[in-house]
C-alpha positions in Angstrom: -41.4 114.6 -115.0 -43.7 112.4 -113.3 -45.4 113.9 -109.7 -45.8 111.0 -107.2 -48.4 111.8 -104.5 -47.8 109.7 -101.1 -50.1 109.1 -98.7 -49.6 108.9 -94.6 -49.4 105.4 -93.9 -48.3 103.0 -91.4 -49.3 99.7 -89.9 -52.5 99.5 -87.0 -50.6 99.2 -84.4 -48.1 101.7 -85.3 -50.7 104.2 -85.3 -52.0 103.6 -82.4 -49.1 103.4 -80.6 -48.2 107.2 -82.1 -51.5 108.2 -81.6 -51.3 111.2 -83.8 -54.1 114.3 -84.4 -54.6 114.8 -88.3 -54.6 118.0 -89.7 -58.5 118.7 -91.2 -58.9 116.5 -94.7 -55.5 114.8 -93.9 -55.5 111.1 -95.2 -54.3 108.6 -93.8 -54.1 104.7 -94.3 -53.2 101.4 -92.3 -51.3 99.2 -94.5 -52.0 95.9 -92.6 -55.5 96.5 -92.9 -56.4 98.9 -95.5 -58.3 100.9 -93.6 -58.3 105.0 -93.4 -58.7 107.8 -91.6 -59.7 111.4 -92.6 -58.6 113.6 -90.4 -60.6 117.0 -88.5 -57.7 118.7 -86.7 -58.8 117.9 -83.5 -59.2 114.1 -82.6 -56.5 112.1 -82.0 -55.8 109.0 -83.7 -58.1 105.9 -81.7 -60.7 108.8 -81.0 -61.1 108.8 -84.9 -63.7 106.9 -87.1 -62.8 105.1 -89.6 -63.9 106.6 -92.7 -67.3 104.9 -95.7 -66.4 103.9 -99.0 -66.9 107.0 -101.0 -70.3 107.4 -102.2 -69.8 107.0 -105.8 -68.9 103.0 -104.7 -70.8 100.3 -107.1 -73.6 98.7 -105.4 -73.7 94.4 -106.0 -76.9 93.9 -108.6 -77.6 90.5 -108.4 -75.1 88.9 -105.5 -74.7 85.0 -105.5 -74.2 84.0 -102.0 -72.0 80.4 -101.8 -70.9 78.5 -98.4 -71.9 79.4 -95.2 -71.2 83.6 -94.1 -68.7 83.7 -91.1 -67.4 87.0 -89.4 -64.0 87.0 -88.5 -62.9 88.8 -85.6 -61.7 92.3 -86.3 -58.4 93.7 -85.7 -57.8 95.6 -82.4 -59.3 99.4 -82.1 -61.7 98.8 -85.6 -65.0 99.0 -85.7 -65.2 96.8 -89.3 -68.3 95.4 -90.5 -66.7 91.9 -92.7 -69.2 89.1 -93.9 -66.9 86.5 -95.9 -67.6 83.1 -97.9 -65.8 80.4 -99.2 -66.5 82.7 -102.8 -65.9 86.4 -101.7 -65.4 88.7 -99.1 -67.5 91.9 -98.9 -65.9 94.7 -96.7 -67.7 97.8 -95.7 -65.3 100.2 -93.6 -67.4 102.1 -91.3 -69.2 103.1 -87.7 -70.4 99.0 -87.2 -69.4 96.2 -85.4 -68.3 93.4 -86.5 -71.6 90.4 -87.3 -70.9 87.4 -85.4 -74.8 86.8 -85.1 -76.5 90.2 -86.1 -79.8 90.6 -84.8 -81.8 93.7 -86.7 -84.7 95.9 -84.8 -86.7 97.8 -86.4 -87.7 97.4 -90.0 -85.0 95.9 -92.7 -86.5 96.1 -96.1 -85.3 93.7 -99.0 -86.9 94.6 -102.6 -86.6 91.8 -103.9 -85.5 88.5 -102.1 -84.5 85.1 -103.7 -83.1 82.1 -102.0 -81.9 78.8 -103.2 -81.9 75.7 -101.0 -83.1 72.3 -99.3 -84.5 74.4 -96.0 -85.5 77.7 -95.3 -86.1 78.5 -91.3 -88.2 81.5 -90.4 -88.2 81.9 -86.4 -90.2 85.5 -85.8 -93.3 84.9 -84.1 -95.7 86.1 -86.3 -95.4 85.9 -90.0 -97.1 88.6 -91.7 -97.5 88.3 -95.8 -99.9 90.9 -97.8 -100.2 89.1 -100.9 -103.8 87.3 -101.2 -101.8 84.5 -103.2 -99.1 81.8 -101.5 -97.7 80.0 -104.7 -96.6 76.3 -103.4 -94.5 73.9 -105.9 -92.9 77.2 -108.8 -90.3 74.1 -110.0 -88.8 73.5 -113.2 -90.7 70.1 -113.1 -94.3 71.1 -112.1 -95.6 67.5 -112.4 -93.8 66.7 -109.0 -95.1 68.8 -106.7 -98.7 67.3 -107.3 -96.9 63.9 -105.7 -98.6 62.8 -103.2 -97.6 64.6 -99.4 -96.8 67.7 -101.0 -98.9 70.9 -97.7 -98.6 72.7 -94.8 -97.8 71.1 -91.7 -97.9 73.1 -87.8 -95.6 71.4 -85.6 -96.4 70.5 -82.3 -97.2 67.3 -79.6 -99.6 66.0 -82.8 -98.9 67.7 -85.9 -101.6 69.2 -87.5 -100.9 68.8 -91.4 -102.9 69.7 -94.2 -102.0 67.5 -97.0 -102.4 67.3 -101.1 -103.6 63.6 -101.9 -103.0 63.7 -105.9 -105.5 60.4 -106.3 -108.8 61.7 -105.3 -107.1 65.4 -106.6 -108.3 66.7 -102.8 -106.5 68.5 -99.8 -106.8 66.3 -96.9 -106.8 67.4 -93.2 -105.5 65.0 -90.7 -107.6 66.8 -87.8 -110.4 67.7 -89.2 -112.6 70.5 -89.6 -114.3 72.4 -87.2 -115.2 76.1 -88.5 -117.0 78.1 -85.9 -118.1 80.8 -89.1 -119.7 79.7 -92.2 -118.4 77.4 -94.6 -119.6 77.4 -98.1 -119.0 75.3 -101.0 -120.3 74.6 -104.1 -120.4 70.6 -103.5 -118.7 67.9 -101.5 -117.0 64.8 -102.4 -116.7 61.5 -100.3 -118.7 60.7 -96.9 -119.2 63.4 -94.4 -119.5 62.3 -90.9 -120.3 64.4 -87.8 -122.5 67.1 -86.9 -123.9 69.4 -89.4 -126.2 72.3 -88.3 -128.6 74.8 -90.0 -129.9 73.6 -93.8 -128.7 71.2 -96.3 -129.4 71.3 -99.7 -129.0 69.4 -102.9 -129.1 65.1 -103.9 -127.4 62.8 -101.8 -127.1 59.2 -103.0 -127.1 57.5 -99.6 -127.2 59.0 -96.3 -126.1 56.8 -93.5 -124.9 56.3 -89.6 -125.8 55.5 -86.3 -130.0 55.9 -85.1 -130.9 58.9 -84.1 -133.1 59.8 -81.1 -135.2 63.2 -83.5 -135.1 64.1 -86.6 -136.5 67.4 -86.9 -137.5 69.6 -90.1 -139.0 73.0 -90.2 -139.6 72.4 -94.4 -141.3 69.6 -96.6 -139.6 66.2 -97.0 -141.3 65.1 -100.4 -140.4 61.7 -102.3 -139.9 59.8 -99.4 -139.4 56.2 -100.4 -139.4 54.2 -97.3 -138.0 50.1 -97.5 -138.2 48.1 -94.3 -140.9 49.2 -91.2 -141.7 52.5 -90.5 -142.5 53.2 -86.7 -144.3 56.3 -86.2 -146.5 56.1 -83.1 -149.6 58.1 -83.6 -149.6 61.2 -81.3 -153.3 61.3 -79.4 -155.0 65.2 -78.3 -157.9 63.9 -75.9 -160.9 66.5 -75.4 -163.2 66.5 -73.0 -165.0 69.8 -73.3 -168.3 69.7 -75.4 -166.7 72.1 -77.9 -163.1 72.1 -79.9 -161.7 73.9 -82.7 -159.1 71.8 -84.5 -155.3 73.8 -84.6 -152.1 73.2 -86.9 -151.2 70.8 -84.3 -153.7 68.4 -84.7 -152.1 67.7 -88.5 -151.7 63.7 -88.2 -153.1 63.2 -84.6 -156.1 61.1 -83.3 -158.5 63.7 -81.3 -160.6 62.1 -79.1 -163.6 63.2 -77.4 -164.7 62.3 -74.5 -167.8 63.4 -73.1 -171.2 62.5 -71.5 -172.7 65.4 -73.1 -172.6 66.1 -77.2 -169.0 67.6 -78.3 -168.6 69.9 -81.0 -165.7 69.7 -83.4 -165.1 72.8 -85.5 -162.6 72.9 -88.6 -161.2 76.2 -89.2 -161.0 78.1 -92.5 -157.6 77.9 -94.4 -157.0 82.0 -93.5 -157.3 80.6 -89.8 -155.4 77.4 -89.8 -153.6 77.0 -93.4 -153.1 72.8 -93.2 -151.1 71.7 -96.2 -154.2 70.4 -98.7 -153.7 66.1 -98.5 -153.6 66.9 -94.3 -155.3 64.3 -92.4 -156.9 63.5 -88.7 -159.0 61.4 -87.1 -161.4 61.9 -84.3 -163.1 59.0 -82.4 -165.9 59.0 -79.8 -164.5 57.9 -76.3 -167.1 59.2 -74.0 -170.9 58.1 -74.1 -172.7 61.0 -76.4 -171.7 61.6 -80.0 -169.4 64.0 -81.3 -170.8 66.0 -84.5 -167.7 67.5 -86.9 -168.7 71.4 -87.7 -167.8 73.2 -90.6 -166.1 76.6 -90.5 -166.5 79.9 -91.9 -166.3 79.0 -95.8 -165.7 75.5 -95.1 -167.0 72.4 -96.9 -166.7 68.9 -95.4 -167.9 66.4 -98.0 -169.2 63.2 -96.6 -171.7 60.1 -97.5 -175.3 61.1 -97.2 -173.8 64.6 -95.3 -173.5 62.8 -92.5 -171.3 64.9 -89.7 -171.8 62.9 -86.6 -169.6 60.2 -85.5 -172.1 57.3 -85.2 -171.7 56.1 -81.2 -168.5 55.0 -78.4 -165.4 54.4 -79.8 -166.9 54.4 -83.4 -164.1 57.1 -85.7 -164.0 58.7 -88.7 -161.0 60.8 -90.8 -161.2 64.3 -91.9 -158.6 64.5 -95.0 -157.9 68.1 -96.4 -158.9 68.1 -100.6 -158.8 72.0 -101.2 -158.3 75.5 -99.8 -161.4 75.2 -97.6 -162.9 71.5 -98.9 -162.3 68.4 -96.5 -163.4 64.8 -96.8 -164.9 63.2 -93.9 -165.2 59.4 -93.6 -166.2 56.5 -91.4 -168.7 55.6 -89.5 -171.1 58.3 -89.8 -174.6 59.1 -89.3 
């Protein structure tokens, strides 16, 4: 003979209305909802919880989510968690309410997260990611997502995009660059207009824009080919004492010396004043005595007949470096 085992059932309402206390492990079920009770032998009815799947439940491995989620309202006096689509509905029967539009605090953790679609909106503040790597364009058809347009764009009053142009095989930004660190590369394609500060280095082809007002360089410009005029007005250091020793400075000037009494100028030795050998100056006579060109500690000045003195008033010669310590002197000498 078959034993048939009932449980304590009845509809919501009907159990609410009787209100009953269940003994302690009494089961109970409402048919309209399937829903149960355990019993503790002391809480009534509406005072008690609603009772978890059991523990052994199966958990969903690889869930397909279809249509949009909606929450329906739950019956009176439950507190039913219910998400249901258009393909399924998922029921979890315990101490939750129901998710119209659940907001989370704290930390929810997903292992592994896939989703399929057109648009995916993230709205937290601050996106945090702590892979090194953001893979853009992991299609079936790879060859489309190197189509031109294909970036990252920040919204705002004027968009600031940066955008993958597949013909010149380049990321493009439509604001520009301005990096207030240090920006390294191992070579640059296509113009570069603006500022650029500190040193450059390598072969440019052409190097163009507007005049500038300096041009200043702390290294050596060699190779210089020069088509068209070349203004460069001749800096002057005017002396008037009756001696001088020539300085760095004096590299490419006219020194004049002016003076009604003989004027002595002295050039230093290479460990004084280390002028690149090819240097050049002149010196001319302004005043109305001569002025005689010295030689330094170690130094050799080389000239026609040995002749050191500039020969009268505005008569000039040029003192061009040959060696470590060896200059040339010529002009009008005596």
């Amino acid at each position: 003979m078959a034993v048939q085992i009932q449980i304590r059932r009845g509809t919501a309402a009907a159990w609410t209305s009787a209100n009953p206390t269940l003994a302690a492990g009494e089961f109970a079920i409402e048919t309209d909802t399937d829903y149960y009770k355990i019993g503790d032998g002391s809480t009534a009815w509406t005072s008690l919880d609603y009772s978890s799947l059991p523990s052994g439940s199966a958990t969903l491995a690889s869930p397909t989510f279809t249509g949009v989620p909606a929450a329906p309202t739950a019956a009176a006096n439950t507190n039913t968690t219910q998400i249901a689509t258009t393909a399924f509905v998922m029921t979890e029967v315990g101490d939750y309410a129901p998710l119209a539009s659940p907001t989370f605090t704290g930390t929810v953790t997903v292992p592994d997260l896939t989703v399929n679609g057109t648009t995916t909106t993230i709205n937290s503040t601050t996106l945090t990611v702590d892979d090194k790597n953001i893979e853009l364009g992991s299609v079936a058809s790879p060859d489309d997502t190197t189509a031109d347009g294909g970036g990252i764009t920040l919204k705002g009053a004027s968009d600031k995009t940066i955008t993958w142009t597949n013909s010149t095989d380049t990321w493009d930004f439509n604001q520009g660059i301005n990096v207030t660190g240090t920006a390294t590369a191992t070579a640059f394609s296509g113009p570069l207009t603006g500022n650029v500060t500190g040193n450059a280095s390598g072969t440019a082809a052409t190097v163009t824009g507007a005049a500038q007002t300096a041009i200043t360089s702390v290294g050596t410009l060699t190779s210089l080919t020069v088509s068209g005029g070349l203004v460069a007005p001749l800096q002057i250091n005017a002396q008037t004492g009756t001696t001088y020793t020539f300085v760095l400075a004096d590299a490419g000037k006219l020194v004049t010396s002016s003076n009604g009494s003989a004027q002595t100028f002295t050039v230093p030795p290479n460990s004084s004043v280390a002028y690149d050998v090819g240097t050049q100056f002149m010196v001319q006579n302004i005043g109305s005595a001569n002025c005689t060109l010295a030689q330094g500690s170690g130094v050799t000045i080389n000239s026609k007949d040995s002749n050191k003195e500039i020969d009268g008033q505005y008569a000039a010669a040029t003192l061009i470096k040959t060696a470590t310590d060896t200059w040339s002197l010529i002009g009008a000498l005596k």
